[in-house]
C-alpha positions as CSV (number, residue, x, y, z in Angstrom):
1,X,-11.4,24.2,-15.8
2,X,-10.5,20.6,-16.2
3,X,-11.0,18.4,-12.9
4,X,-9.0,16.5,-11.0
5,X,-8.6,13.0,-12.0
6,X,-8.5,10.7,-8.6
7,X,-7.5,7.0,-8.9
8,X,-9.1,4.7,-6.4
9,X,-7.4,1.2,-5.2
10,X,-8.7,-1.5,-3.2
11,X,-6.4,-3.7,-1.3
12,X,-7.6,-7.1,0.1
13,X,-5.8,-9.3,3.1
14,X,-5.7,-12.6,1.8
15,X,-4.2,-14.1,4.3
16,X,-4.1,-12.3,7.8
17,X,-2.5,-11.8,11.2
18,X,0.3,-14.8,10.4
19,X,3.3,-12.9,9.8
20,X,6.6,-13.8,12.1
21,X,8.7,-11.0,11.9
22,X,8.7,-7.5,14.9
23,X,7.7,-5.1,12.9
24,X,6.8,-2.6,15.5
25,X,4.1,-1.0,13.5
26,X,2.3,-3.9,12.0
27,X,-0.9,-5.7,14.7
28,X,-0.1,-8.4,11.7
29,X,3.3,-9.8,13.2
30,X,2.0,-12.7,15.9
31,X,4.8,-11.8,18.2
32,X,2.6,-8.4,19.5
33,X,-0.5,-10.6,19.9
34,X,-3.0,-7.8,18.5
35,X,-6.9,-8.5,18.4
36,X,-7.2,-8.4,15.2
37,X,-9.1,-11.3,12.6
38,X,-6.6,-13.8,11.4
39,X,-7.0,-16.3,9.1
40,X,-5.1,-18.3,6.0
41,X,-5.5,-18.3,2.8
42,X,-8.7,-16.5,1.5
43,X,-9.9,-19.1,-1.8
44,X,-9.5,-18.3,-5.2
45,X,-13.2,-17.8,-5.9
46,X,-13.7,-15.2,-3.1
47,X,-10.8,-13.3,-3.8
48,X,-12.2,-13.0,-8.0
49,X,-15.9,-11.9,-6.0
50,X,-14.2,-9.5,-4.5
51,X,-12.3,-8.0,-7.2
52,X,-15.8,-7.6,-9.5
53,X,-16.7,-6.1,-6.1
54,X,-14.1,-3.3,-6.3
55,X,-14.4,-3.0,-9.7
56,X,-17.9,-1.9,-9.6
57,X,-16.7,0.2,-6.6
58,X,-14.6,2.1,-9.1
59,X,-11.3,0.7,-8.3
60,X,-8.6,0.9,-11.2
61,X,-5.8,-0.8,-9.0
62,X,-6.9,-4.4,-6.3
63,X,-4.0,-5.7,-4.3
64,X,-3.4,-8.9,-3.0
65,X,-1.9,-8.8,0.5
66,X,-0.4,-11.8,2.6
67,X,1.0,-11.0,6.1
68,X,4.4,-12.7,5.2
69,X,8.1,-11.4,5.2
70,X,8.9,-13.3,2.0
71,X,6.8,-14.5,-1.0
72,X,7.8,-18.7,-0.7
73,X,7.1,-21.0,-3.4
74,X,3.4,-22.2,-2.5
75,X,2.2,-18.7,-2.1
76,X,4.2,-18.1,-5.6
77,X,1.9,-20.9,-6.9
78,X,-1.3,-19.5,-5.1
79,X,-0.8,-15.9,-6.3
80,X,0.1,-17.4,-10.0
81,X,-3.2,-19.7,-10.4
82,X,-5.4,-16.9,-8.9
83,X,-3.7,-14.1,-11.2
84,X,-4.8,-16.5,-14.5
85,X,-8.4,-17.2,-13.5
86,X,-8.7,-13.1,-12.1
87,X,-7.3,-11.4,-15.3
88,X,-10.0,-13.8,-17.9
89,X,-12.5,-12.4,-15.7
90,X,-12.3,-9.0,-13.9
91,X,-9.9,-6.1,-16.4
92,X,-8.2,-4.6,-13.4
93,X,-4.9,-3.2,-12.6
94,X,-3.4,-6.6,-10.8
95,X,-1.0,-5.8,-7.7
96,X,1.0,-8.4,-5.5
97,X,2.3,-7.5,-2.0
98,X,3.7,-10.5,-0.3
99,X,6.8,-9.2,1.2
100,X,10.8,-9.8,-0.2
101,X,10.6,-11.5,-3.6
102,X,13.8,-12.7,-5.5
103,X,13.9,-11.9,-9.2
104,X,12.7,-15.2,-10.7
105,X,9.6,-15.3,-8.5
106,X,8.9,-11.6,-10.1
107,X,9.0,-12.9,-13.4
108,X,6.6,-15.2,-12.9
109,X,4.0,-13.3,-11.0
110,X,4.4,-10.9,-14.4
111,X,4.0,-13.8,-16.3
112,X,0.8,-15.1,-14.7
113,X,-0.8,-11.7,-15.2
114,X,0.1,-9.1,-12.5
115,X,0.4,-5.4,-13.2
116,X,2.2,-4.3,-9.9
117,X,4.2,-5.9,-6.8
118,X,3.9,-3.0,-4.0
119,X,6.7,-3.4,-1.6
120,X,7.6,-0.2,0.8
121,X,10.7,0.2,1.9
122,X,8.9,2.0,5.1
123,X,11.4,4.4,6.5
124,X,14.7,5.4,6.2
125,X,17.8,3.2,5.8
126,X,19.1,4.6,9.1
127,X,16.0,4.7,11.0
128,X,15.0,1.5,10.1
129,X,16.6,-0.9,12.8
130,X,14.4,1.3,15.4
131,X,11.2,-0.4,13.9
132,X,12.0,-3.7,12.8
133,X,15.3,-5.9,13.3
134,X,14.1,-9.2,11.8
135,X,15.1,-8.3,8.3
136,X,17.0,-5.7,6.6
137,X,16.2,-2.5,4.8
138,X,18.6,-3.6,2.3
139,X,16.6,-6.4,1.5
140,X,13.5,-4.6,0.8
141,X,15.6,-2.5,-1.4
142,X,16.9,-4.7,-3.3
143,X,13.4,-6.4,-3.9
144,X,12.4,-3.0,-5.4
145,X,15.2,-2.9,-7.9
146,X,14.2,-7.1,-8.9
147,X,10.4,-5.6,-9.1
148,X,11.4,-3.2,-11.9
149,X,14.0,-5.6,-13.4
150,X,11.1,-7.7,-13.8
151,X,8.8,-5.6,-15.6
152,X,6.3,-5.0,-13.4
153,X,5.1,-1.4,-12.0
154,X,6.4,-0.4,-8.7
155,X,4.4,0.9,-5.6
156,X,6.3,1.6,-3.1
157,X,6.1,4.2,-0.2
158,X,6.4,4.0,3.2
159,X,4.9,5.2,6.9
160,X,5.0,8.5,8.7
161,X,4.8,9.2,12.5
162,X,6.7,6.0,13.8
163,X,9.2,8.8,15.7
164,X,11.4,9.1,12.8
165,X,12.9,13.1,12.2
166,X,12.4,15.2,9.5
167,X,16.2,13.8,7.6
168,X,14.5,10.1,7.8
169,X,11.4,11.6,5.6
170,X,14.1,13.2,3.3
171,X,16.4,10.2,2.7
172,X,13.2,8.1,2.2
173,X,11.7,10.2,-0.5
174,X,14.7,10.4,-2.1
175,X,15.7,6.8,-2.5
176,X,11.5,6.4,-3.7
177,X,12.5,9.0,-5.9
178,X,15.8,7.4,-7.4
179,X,13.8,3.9,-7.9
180,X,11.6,5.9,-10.5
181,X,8.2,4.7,-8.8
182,X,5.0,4.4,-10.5
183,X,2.9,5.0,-7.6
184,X,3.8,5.9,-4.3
185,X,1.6,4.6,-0.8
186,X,1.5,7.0,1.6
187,X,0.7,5.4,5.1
188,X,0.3,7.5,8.9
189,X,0.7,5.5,11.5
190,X,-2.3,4.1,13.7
191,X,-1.7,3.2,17.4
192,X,-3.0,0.2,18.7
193,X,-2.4,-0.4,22.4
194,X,-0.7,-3.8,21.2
195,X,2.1,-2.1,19.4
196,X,5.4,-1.2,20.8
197,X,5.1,2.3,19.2
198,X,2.9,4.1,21.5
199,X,1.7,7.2,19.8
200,X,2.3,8.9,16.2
201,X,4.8,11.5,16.3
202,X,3.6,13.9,13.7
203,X,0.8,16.6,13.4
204,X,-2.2,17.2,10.7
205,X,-0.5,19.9,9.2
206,X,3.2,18.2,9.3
207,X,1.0,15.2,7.5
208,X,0.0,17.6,4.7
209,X,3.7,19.1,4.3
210,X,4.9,15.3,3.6
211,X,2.5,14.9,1.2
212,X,2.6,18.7,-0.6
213,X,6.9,17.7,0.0
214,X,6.2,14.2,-2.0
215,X,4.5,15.3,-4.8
216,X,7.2,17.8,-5.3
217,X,9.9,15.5,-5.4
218,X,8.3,12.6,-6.8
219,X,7.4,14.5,-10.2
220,X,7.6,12.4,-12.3
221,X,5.0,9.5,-10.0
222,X,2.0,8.9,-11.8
223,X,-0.1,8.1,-8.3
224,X,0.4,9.8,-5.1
225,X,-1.7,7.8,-2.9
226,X,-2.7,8.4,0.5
227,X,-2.9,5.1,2.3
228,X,-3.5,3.3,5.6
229,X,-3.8,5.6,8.8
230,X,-5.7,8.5,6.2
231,X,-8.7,8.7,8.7
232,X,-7.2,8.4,11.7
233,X,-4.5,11.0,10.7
234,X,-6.8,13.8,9.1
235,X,-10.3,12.4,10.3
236,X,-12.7,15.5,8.8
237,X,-9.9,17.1,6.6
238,X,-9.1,13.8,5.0
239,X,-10.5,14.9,1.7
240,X,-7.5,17.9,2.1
241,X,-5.1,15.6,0.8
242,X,-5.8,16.0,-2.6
243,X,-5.3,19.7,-2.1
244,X,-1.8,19.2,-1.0
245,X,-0.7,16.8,-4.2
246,X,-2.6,13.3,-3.5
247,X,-4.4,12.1,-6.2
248,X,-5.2,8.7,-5.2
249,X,-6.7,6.7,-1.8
250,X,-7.8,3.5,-0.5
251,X,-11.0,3.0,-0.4
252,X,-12.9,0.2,1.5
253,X,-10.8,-1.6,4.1
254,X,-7.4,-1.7,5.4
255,X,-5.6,-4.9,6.5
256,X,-7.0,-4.7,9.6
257,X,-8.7,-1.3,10.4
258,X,-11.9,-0.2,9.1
259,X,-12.4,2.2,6.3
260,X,-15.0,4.8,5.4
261,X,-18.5,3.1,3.7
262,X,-17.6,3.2,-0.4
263,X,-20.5,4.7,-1.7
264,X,-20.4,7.9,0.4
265,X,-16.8,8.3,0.0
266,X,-17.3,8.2,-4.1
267,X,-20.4,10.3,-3.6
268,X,-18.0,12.9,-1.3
269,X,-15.4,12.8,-3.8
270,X,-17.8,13.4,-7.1
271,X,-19.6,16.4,-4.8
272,X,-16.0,17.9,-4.0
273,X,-15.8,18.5,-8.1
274,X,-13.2,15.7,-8.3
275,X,-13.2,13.2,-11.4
276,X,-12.6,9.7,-10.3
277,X,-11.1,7.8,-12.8
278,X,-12.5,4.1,-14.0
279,X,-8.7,3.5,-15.9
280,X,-5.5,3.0,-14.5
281,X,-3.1,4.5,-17.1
């Protein structure tokens, strides 16, 4: 019997806690005032040690994140110059998350050498004025169909326990599901006592039906990764997930919650008779 191939991704906040919009699930957005680290810009050289870093760790897929709403032009030129130097050195799957992008600034980030641009469209159309009013769902749509439009792979996905109903999950999936994803991030929610949203709405086992439910629908999705909120939400049946569809995680650190230490979560995953994989195809 042929094992499971898992694909591991590593996802590094470039640029933290400096993000203006209300999202009412994000410790990033200044208006909640969340303890969290912030600083700008991480340098060029630290963010190409870090990507040998998760490279070695096994990662297939590195993301660059920047607590923005929209990619402007001198992040645009940061993301460009970093994505040349990167791709001569470290051969890694290349992904971009810097928030609503127009279709020219796409381009470019393709042409500089990224793989990916991951952009969630988080909930539901209808839901989503209950958790963030600063911009529109609309817009992170349409920044979806530019990603695509522009060659590069789309990850997008979305976040579960925020108090959304069980319709919300289905119109979400469905819309990931008509933009033809390559890989979709599953995130659960994780309370902070900072954030408007108080507690997560959903159970362990409703956590594995959205997953089992997403891999269903989503057949055609190369990577069904389980994202931020995986410890919190499952804490000793995290490794379940791949049971239920999942065939890819974070590992390391989240934006700005801790993950588990790398080496014994590759060591757990080898021993539970998984394969992890070492290329993104």
């Amino acid at each position: 019997m042929n094992k499971k191939d898992i694909y591991l991704c590593a996802i590094n906040n470039i640029q933290s806690g400096t993000c203006s919009e209300d999202c009412k699930f994000c410790t990033q957005a200044v208006i909640h005032k969340a303890d969290i680290k912030r600083y700008k810009l991480k340098s060029t050289s630290r963010i190409i040690k870090e990507a040998i870093a998760a490279k070695q760790n096994k990662a297939v897929g590195y993301c660059l994140v920047t607590s923005t709403a929209f990619l402007d032009e001198k992040l645009l030129r940061f993301f460009c110059q970093t994505a040349k130097q990167l791709k001569k050195i470290v051969d890694i799957n290349l992904i971009a998350c810097s928030g609503i992008a127009n279709l020219s600034q796409l381009k470019q980030l393709k042409k500089a050498g990224f793989d990916s641009y991951n952009h969630n469209i988080e909930t539901s159309e209808n839901y989503y004025t209950n958790i963030c009013t600063a911009h529109s769902w609309s817009k992170r749509y349409d920044t979806c169909i530019d990603i695509k439009k522009a060659g590069l792979k789309l990850c997008s996905g979305g976040i579960f326990g925020l108090g959304e109903n069980c319709q919300d999950r289905v119109d979400m999936v469905k819309v990931l599901k008509d933009l033809h994803i390559n890989s979709c991030a599953i995130n659960f929610y994780h309370p902070n006592d900072a954030l408007p949203i108080k507690r997560n709405n959903i159970s362990v086992d409703e956590a594995f039906d959205i997953i089992k439910y997403i891999k269903d629908e989503l057949k055609h999705t190369k990577k069904i990764m389980v994202a931020g909120g995986r410890e919190y939400m499952f804490a000793h049946k995290q490794y379940e997930v791949f049971k239920y569809g999942a065939n890819s995680i974070v590992i390391g650190d989240y934006l700005t919650t801790k993950g588990e230490q790398i080496t014994k979560e590759i060591q757990t995953i080898q021993n539970l008779g998984y394969n992890i994989k070492e290329v993104c195809d």
